[in-house]
N, C-alpha and C positions, 0 to 999 in steps of 0.2 A: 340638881343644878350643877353645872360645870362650867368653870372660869377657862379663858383661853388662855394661857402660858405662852411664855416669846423667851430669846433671848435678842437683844438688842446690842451691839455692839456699834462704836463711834469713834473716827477719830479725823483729826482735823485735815488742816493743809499739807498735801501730798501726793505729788503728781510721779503717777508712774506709768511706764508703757505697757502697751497691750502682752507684751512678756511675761512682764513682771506681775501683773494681774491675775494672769493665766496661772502661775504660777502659784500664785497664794492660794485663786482659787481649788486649783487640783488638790492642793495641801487639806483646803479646809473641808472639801469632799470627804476624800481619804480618810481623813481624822475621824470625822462624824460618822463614816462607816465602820469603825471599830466600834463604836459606842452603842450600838445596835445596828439588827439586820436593815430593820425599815429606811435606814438614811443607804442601804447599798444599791436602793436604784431611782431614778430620777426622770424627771420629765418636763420638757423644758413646756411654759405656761400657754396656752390656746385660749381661744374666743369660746369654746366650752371643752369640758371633761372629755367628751369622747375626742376632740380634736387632740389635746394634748395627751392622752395616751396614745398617741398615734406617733408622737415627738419626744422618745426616749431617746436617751445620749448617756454614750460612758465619760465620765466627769474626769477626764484626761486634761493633761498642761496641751495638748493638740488640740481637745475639742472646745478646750478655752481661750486657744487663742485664734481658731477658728470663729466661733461666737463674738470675739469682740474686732473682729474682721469686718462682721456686717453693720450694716447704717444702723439696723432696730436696735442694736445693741451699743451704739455709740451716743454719747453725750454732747452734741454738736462737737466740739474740737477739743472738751477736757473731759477725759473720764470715759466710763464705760458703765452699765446696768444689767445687770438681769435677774432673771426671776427663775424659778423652779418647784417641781411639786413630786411628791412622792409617790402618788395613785393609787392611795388607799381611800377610795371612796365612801368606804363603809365604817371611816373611823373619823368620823367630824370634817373629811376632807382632807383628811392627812395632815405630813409635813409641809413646810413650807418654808423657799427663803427666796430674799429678795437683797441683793446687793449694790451699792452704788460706791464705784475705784478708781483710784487715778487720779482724780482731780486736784487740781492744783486753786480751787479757787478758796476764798479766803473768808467768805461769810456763810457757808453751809458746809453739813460735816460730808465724807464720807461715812459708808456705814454698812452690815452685816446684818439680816436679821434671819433667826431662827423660829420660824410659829410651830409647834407643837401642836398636833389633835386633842381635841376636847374629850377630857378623860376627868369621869364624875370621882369624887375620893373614894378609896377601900376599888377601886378597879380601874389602876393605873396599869399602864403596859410603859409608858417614856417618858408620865412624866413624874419620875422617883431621882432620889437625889444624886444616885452615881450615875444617872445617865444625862441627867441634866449640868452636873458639875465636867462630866468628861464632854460633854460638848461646848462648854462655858471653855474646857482648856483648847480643845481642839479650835475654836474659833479664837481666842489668844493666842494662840501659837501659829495660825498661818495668815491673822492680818494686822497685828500686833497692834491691838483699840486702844486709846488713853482710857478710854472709861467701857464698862459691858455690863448689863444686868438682865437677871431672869427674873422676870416675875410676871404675875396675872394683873389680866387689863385692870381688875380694879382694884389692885395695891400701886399700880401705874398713877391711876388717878391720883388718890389718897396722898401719895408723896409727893408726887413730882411738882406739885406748886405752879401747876401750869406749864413747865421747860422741859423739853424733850433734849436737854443738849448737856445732861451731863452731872445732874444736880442733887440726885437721890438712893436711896438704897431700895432692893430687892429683894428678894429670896436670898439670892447669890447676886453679887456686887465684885466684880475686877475694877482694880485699881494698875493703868501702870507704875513702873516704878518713879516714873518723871512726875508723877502725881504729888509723890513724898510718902513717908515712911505710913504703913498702918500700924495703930497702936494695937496692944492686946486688947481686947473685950472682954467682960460677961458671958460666963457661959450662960445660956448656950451657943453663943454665939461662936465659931470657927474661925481663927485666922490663919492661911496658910499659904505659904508663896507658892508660887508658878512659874516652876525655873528661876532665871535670872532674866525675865519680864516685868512680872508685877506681883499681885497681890492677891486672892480669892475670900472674902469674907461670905461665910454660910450663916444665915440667923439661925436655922434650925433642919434639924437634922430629919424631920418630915415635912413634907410639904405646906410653904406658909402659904396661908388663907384668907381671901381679905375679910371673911365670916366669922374669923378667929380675936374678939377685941385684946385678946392676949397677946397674938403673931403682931397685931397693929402697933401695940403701944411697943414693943419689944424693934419694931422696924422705927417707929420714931425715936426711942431711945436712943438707938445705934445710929441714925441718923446724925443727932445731934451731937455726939461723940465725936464722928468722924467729920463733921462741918468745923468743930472747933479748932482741930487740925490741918485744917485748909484743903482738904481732898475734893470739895465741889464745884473747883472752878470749872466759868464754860469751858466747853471744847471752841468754839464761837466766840471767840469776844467781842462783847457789846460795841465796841468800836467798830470794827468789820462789818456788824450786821448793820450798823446805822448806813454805811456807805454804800451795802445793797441794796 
């Protein structure tokens, strides 16, 4: 059996232009293709598989500010979206990511997300922990999240307490630094900054599992640690989303 893996990146109100978009996006291309081959080519998303291997694109600040030119890729008048896939068919469906930028609104975040192909344990090919931690920074460094985490759909569940906006730990968990300070941990747990950004907390230095009642209790531990500190405020404040 195999868990699907994400990284999930969030951050609030922040309207930028289609430039500036472009921009980060070409960065967080770029990045993720040093981090392996399979993120160095890309296909923009189709009504089926063979459509969109028909729709490769080099992930250029041109071809991104091209894409967010067009209406499909427009957010009525705040923001911009798009989607992408890698076209490795034969590996769960590939990579995948989906982003939404720009906006300036005040009760939904933007956000970055990385899906990783479904890879059963003892035969990983991306999802081990220097490629998933070097894509945790490359996604830090070109859209700069308050909050980011990798983890499997059902250590998603298990934490998150129902809130997709901001409230739990993962595998790997970014903190910006406006978040407030990380404290040290238990080993095994990793703390290690990320530039003069934020933060990267690792629970463990192989892949956490939600099958693992050890990686569990070890993710609510450090959970709770890092709540006491005040690190899980919304991205969203409750206020905002009432007025949505």
């Amino acid at each position: 059996m195999s868990e699907r893996y994400g990284i999930k990146a969030y951050w609030g109100h922040r309207p930028e232009s289609a430039d500036e978009c472009a921009r980060r996006a070409e960065t967080s291309f770029r990045l993720l293709a040093e981090c392996h081959p399979d993120f160095a080519q890309w296909y923009e998303k189709g009504n089926s598989a063979r459509e969109a291997l028909q729709l490769g694109f080099e992930p250029t600040h041109e071809t991104f500010r091209r894409f967010f030119g067009r209406e499909k890729y427009q957010i009525a008048d705040d923001g911009f979206s798009f989607g992408a896939w890698t076209g490795h068919m034969e590996q769960g469906q590939g990579g995948m990511v989906m982003l939404s930028c720009g906006s300036k609104a005040e009760f939904s975040p933007n956000f970055f997300w990385l899906f990783f192909p479904r890879e059963t344990l003892e035969h990983e090919r991306l999802v081990k922990a220097p490629i998933v931690a070097g894509a945790m920074r490359a996604i830090a460094a070109a859209w700069e999240p308050e909050w980011a985490v990798a983890t499997a759909d059902g250590l998603w569940d298990e934490l998150s307490g129902g809130s997709r906006l901001g409230c739990f730990v993962g595998w790997m968990t970014y903190f910006s630094r406006e978040r407030g300070e990380v404290p040290a941990l238990p080993a095994p747990v990793r703390v290690e900054p990320m530039g003069d950004k934020g933060t990267l907390v690792t629970l463990t230095p192989e892949r956490l599992t939600p099958s693992n009642p050890e990686h569990v209790a070890l993710a609510w531990r450090t959970q709770r640690a890092l709540e006491e500190r005040g690190l899980f405020r919304l991205i969203v404040p409750p206020a905002s989303r009432r007025k949505a």
